[in-house]
N, C-alpha and C positions, 0 to 999 in steps of 0.2 A: 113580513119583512124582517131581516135579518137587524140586529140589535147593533145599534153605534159602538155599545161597549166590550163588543165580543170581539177580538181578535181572528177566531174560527167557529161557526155553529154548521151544524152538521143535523139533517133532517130526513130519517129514513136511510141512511146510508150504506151500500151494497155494494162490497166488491169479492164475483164469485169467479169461479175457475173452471174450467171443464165444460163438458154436454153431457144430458141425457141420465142416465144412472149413476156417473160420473161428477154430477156437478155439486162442487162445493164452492158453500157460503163464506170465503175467511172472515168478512165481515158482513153481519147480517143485521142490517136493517137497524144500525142503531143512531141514536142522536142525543145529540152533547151541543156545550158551548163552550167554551174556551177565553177568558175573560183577557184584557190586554193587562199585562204584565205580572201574570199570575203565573204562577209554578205549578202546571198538573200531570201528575204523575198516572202512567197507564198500566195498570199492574196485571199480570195473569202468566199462568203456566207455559210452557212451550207450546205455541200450536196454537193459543187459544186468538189469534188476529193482531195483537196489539201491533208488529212491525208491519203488516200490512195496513191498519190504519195509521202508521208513521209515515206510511211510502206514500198515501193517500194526501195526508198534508203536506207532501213536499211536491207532490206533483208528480212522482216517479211513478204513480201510478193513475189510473184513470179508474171512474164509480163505474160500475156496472149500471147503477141505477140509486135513485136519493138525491140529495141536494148537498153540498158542499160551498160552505161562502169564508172567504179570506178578506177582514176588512171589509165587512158588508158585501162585498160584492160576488157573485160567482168563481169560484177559485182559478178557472181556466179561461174569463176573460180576457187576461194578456193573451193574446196568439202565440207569444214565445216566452215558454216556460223560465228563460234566463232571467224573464223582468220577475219571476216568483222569486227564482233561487237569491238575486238578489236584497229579498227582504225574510226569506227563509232556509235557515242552515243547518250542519245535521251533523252530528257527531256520532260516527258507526262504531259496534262492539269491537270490531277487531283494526287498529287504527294500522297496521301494518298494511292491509288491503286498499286503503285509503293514498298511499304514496307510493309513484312509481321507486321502484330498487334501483335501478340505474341512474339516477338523479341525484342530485345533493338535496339534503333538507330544505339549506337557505332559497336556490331556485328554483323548488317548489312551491313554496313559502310568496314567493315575490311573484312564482305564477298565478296564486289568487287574485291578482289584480286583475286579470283579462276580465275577468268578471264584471267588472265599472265598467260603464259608458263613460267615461269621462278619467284617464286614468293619470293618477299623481306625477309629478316629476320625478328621474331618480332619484334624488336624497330622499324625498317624502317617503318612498316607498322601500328606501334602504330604513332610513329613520323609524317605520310603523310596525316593518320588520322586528327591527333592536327591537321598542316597545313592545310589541307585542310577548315575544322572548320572555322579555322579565317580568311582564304579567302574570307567564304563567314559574315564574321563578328559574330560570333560564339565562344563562350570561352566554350575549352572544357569541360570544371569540371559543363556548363550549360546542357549537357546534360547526365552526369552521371547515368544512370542506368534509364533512361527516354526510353519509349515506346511512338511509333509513334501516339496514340491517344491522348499523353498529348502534343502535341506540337501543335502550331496554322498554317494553312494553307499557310500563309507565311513562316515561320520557318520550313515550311515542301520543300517546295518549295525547300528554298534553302539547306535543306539535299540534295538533287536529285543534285541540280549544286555541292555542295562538293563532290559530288561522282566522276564529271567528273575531278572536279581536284586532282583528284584521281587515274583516269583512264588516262588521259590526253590523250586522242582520236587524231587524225587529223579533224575529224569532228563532229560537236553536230547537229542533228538535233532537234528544238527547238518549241514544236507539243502547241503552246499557253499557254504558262508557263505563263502569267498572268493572263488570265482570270478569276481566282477563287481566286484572292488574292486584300485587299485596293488597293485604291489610291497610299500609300504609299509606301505601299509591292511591289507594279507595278510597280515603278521607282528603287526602288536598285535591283528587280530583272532584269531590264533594265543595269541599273549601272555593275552588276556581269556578263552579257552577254558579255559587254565590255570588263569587264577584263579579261573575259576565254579567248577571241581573240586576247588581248595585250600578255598575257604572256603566253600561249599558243602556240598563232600562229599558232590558226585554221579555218576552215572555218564553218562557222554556216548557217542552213537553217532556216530559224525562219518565225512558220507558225503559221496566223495567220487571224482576221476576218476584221481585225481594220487596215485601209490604213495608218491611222497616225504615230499608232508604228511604223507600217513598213517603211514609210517613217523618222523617227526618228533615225531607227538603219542602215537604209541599206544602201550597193555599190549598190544594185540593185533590181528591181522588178518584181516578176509576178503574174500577174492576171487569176484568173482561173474560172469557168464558166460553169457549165454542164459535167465536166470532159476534157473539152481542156483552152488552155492557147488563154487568148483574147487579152492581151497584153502584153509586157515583155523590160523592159527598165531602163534607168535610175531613179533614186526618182524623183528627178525635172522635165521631161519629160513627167512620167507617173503621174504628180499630178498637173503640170502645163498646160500641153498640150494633157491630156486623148483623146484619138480616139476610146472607144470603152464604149458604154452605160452605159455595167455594172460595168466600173471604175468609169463612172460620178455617178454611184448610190452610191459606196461604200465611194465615197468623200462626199456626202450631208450627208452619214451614222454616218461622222466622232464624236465625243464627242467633246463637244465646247474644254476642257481643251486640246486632243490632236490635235486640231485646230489651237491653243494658240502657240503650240509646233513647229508647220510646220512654222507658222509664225516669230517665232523669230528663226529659222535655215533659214527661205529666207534670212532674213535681216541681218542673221549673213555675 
């Protein structure tokens, strides 16, 4: 039976592609837990499954075969995946892809609500709107009648995290929300991560290429690799004491600055 305290546990899990000579495993056969309101980070190269075990937790995709539980129970229980989406949310790498171009940010923004069963009055939903904005440091009247092409890839970014405090999920899957953004962008959208999970008080899966981030925001680790999990453990453990090759790769891989990073969280 799947553990009251896991948020998602996954057992034997397999999602493959193709026939015959043809068939690939993007995720093979692996099993984890997922504690409620823990921050675990999916780490591995291009190619190696981790966004298809992202597509897997959100429901966009289906197991080939394995077991998959959300909340104790079977992930695909609800008959209509909308009763998932609304307790799990996703934040994709390229957040441009995410908003129609011919629409205004703001009623975009106000069209997450379809989403409730039960949906706010306008003020509420203008009101959660503003909020949400400044959340993510955003003054509403800055994006006034602004389409998603005039905004810069940062400021798009965090349209997509305003949205979840919007939605206010129990979980954000978090599919490399900085790779396409500065230096700078990459730190407060780090910063905003934080806070969805303080005030929130949800759990985040935050996948990504880069072992440093991951050790910068996580309770926990996993490494992934051809479609199975090669290691899976504490930050300090999995970046101190790596056992498995392709973690030692992904550490020589790290950028000196989030090198800089790991460093002054030892010492802290």
């Amino acid at each position: 039976m799947p553990s009251d305290e896991n948020k998602f546990e996954a057992k034997g899990l397999v999602r493959s592609y193709g026939h015959g000579d043809k068939l690939v495993h993007a995720v093979d056969g692996v099993s984890f837990s997922i504690k409620n309101r823990e921050i675990v980070s999916v780490v591995g190269q291009s190619g190696c499954g981790k966004t298809v075990l992202a597509k897997l937790l959100l429901r966009l995709e289906e197991p080939t075969s394995g077991e998959l539980y959300f909340n104790g129970k079977p992930i695909n229980a609800a008959p209509d995946p909308r009763d998932h989406w609304r307790q799990v949310q996703v934040v994709f790498q390229d957040p441009f892809s995410a908003f129609n171009q011919f629409f205004t940010i703001r009623s975009q923004l106000k069209s997450s609500f379809q989403l409730f069963k039960d949906k706010p009055s306008d003020k509420e939903m203008e009101d959660r709107v503003d909020q949400a904005l400044l959340n993510v440091n955003i003054k509403p009247n800055e994006i006034t009648g602004k389409y998603p092409f005039e905004l810069s890839g940062g400021q798009m970014q965090r349209m997509l995290l305003a949205r979840i405090f919007i939605l206010r999920p129990q979980v954000l899957v978090a599919d490399e929300p900085t790779s396409m953004v500065d230096a700078c962008s990459r730190a407060s959208i780090l910063d905003y991560l934080m806070k969805l999970k303080a005030e929130l008080d949800m759990t985040i899966v935050f996948i990504t290429h880069d072992i440093g981030l991951a050790y910068y925001v996580s309770d926990s680790i996993i490494i992934m690799h051809k479609g199975k999990i090669v290691e899976h453990g504490a930050p300090d453990k999995v970046t101190q004491t790596p056992e498995s090759e392709h973690t030692k790769q992904l550490l020589d891989d790290i950028p000196d600055v989030h090198k800089q990073w790991i460093e002054r969280k030892q010492a802290s």
